[in-house]
C-alpha positions in Angstrom: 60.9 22.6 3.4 59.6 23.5 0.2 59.2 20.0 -0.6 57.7 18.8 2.4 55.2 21.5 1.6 53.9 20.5 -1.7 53.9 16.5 -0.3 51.6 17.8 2.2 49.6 19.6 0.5 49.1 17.3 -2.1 48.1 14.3 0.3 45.5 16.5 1.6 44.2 16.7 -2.0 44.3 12.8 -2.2 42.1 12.7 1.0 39.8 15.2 0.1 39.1 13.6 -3.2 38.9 9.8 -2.1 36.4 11.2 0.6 34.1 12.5 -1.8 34.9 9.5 -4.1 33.2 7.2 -1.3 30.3 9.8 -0.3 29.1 9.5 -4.1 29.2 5.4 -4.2 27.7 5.2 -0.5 24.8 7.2 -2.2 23.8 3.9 -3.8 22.5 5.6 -7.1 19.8 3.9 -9.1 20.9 2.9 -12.6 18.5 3.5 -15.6 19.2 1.5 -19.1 19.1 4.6 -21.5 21.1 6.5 -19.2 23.1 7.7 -16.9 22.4 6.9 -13.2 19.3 8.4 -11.4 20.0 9.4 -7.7 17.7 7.8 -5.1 16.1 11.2 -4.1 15.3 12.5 -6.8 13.7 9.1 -8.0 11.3 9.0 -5.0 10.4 12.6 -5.4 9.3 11.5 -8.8 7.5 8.8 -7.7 5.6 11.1 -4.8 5.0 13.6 -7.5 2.9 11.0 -9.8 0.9 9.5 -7.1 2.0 6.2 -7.8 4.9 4.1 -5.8 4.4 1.0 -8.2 4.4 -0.3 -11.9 6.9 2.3 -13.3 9.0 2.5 -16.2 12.1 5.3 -16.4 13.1 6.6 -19.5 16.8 8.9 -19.3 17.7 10.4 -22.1 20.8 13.1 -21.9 21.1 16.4 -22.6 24.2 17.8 -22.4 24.4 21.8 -21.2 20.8 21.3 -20.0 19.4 21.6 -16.1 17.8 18.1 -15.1 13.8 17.9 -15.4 12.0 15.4 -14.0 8.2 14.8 -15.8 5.8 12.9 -14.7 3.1 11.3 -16.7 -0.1 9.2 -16.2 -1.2 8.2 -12.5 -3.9 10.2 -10.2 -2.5 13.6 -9.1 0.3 13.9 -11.6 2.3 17.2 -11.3 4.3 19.1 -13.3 8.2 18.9 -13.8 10.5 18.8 -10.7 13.7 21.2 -11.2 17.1 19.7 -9.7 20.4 21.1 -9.8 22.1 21.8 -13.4 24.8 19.5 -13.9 27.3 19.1 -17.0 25.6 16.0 -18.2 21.7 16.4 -17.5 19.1 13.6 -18.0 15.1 14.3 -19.0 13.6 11.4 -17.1 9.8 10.4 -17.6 8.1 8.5 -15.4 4.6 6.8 -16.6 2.5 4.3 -15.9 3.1 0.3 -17.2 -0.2 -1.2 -15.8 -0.1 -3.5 -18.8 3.2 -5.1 -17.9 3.0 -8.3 -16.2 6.8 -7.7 -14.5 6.9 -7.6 -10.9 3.0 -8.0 -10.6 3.2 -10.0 -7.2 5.3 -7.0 -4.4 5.4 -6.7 -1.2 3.1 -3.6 -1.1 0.5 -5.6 -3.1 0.7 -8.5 -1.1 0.0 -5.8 2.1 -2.8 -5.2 0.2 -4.4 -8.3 -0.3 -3.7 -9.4 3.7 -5.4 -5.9 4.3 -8.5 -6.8 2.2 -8.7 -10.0 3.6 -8.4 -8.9 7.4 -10.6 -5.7 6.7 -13.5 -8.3 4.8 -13.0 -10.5 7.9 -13.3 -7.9 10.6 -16.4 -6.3 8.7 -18.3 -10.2 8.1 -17.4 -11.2 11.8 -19.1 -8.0 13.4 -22.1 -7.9 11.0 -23.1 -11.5 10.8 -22.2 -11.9 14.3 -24.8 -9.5 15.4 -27.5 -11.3 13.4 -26.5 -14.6 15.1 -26.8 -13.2 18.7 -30.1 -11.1 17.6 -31.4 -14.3 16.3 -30.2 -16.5 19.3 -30.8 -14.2 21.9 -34.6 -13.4 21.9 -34.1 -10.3 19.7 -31.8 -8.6 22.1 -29.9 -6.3 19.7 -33.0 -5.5 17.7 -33.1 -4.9 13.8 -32.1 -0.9 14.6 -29.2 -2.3 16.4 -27.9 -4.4 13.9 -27.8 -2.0 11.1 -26.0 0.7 13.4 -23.4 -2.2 13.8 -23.3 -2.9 9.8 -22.7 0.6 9.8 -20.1 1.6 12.7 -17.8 -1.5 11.2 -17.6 -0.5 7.4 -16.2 3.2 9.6 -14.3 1.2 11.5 -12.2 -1.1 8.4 -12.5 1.7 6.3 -10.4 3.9 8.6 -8.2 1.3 9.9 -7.2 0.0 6.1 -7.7 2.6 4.0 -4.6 3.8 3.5 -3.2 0.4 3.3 -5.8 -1.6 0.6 -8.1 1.5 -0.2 -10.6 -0.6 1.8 -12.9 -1.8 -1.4 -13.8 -5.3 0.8 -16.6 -5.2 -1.9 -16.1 -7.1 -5.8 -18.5 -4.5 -6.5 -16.7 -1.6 -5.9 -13.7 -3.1 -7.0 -15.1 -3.9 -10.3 -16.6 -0.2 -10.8 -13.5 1.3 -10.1 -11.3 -0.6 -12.3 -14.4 0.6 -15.1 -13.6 3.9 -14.3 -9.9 3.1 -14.5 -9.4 4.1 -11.1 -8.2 0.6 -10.5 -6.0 -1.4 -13.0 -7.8 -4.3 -14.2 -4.8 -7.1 -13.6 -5.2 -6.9 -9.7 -9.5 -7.3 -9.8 -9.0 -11.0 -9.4 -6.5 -11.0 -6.8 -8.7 -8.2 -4.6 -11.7 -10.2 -5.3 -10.3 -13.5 -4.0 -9.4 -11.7 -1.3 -12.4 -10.4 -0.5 -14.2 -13.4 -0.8 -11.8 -15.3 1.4 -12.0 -12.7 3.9 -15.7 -13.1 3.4 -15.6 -17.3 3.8 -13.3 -17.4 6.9 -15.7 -14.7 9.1 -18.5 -16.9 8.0 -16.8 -19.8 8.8 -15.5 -18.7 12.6 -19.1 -17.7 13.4 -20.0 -21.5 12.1 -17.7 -22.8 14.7 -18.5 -20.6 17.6 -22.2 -21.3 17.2 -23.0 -24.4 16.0 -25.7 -27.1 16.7 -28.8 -25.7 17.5 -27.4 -21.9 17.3 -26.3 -22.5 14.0 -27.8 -19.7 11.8 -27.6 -18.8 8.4 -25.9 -15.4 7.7 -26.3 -14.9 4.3 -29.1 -13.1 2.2 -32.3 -14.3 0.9 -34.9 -12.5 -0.6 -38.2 -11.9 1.7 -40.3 -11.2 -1.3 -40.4 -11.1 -4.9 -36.9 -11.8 -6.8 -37.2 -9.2 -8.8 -37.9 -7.0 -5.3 -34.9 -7.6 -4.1 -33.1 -7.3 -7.6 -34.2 -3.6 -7.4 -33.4 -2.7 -4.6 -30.0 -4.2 -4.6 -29.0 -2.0 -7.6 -30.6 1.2 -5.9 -28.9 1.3 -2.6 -25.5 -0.2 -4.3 -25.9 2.7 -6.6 -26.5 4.8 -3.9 -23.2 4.1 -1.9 -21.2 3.6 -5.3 -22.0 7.2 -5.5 -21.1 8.3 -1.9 -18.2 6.3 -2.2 -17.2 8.0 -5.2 -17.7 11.8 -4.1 -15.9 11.6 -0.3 -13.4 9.1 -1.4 -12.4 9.9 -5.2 -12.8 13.0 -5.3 -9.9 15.8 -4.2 -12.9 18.7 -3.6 -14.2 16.8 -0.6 -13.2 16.2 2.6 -11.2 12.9 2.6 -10.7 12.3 6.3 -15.2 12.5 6.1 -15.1 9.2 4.0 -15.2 6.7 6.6 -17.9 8.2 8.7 -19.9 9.1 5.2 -19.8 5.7 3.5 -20.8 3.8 7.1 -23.7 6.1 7.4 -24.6 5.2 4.1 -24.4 1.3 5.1 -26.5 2.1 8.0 -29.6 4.3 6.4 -29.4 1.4 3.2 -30.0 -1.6 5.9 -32.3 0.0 7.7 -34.7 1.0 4.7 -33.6 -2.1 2.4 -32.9 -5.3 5.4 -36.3 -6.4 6.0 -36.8 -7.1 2.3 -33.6 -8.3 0.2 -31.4 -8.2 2.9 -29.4 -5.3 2.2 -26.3 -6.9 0.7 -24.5 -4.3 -1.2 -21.6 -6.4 -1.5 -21.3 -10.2 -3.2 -18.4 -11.5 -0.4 -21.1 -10.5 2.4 -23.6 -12.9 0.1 -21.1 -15.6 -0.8 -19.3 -16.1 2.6 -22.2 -17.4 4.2 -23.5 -19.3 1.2 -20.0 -21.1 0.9 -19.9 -22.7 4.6 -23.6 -23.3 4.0 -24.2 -24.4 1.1 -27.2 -22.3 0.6 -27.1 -20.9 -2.8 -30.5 -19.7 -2.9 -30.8 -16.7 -4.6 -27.3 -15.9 -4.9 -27.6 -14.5 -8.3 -29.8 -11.4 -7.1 -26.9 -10.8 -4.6 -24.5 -10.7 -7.4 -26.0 -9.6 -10.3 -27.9 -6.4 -8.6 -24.6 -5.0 -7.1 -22.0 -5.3 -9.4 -24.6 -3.2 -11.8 -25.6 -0.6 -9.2 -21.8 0.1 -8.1 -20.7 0.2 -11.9 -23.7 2.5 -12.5 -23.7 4.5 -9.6 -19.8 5.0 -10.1 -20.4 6.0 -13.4 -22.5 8.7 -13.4 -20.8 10.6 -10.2 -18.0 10.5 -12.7 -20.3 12.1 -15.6 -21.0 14.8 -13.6 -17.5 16.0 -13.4 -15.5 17.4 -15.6 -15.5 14.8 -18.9 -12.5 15.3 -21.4 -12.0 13.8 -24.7 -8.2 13.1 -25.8 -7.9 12.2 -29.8 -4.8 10.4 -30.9 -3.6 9.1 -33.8 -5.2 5.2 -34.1 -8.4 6.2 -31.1 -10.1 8.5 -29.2 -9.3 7.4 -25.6 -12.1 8.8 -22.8 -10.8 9.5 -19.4 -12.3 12.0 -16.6 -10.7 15.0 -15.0 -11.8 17.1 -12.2 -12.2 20.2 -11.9 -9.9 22.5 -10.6 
């Protein structure tokens, strides 16, 4: 009896330690190449922590007799470190940003974000150009008031609707100010402006087909006055939304779900002061759609030129009236912003 005791007893121990053998390899642990491995939660509460699910490097070094922290550095809203259980062999992992690394540039999520800007530039084109075309076809039936308010309600529209997808730029401009601002890494401009544009060319394109022969229109901008008019204003009301933009969308002491509504007001009020004379562009895809299908490049360099400036400018100087730090280091002094707390 005493025998079959102890042969009992010890099965149960095999069991219970094969069981908990296959819990930890089901766990599917991520493994790190200074180190050892990282466990999947801890790696995405990392990753939540910095602000920033992409372009990551992991350093693990051990420290035996130590409990685990995570750091995070670099990113937008990076936190402090994240305490996990002590273990006999503890790893200091830190997490920072690779933007310059040219591994695993195309993803999945960045591809989602390139569809997004190209649907959302699309959506925005279609509805705005559209309503000049009927207003222009249709005896003046949705009047000039009427077609700002629709310029407006569809920037609310895409930028609520995409947002949290793309961040909803569907505008080089802005695009181009943030990645100034290094708010936006540099190596995915092109991509986002591409997309943009063909968002831009295949709305201008559809409204080509649907209304053609003697409703065919053009869309685009032209200047209805002097070019240096139009030049102006371009950079002042780009400025001016750059700087909207900037406040409700970038920064964390305003009221984020507000940005859609504020930055489609801001489309409206600019097209209704700023339309009758350059057109009210704001945005070089709303300029070069239309000019691309056709082939009207008349003044497209006012519609370029005036706000790329006004939306690096504007952009800019919302950012020079928060809080501006300057970090020293060994070989340069690097500038970056910080808001207040």
């Amino acid at each position: 009896m005493y025998k079959l005791g102890m042969f009992l007893l010890y099965s149960c121990l095999i069991k219970t330690h094969l069981c908990r053998v296959h819990l930890l390899l089901s766990s599917q642990p991520l493994p790190t190449p200074l180190g050892p491995c990282l466990d999947q939660e801890s790696f995405i509460m990392a990753q939540e922590t910095n602000g920033n699910h992409h372009q990551m490097v992991l350093e693990v070094k051990d420290d035996f007799n130590h409990h685990k922290d995570v750091h995070v550095h670099g990113g937008e809203g990076g936190g402090g470190p994240i305490s996990a259980p002590p273990t006999s062999s503890t790893s200091t992992i830190s997490i920072h940003d690779d933007s310059s690394s040219a591994s695993c540039f195309v993803t999945v999520p960045f591809l989602q974000k390139l569809i997004a800007e190209i649907f959302g530039t699309y959506f925005l084109i279609f509805a705005g150009c559209g309503s000049v075309v009927i207003n222009t076809i249709r005896g003046n039936m949705i009047t000039f008031p009427g077609i700002s308010i629709v310029w407006g309600l569809a920037v609310m529209v895409v930028v609520y609707s995409t947002g949290h997808i793309s961040g909803a730029h569907l505008n080089p401009a802005v695009t181009i100010a943030f990645a100034t601002c290094r708010r936006f890494p540099w190596k995915q401009v092109p991509a986002y402006i591409a997309a943009q544009i063909l968002g831009s060319t295949l709305a201008s394109g559809t409204l080509r087909l649907i209304f053609n022969g003697e409703e065919d229109h053009f869309t685009g901008t032209l200047p209805n006055g002097s070019d240096v008019q139009s030049l102006v204003l371009e950079f002042i009301i780009t400025f001016y939304l750059m700087f909207v933009i900037s406040g409700v969308a970038t920064d964390n002491r305003a009221i984020g779900e507000l940005a859609g509504l504020a930055v489609g007001a801001t489309v409206l009020l600019n097209v209704m002061f700023a339309g009758p004379i350059s057109g009210a562009s704001m945005n070089p895809a709303r300029s070069l759609g239309p000019a691309i299908v056709s082939n009207n490049y008349a003044g497209i360099w006012i519609y370029i030129l005036g706000p790329i400036a006004g939306a690096i400018s504007g952009c800019w100087v919302y950012n020079i009236l928060t809080q501006v730090s300057f970090k020293g280091s060994h070989d340069q002094d690097t500038f970056f912003l910080q808001t207040p707390p």
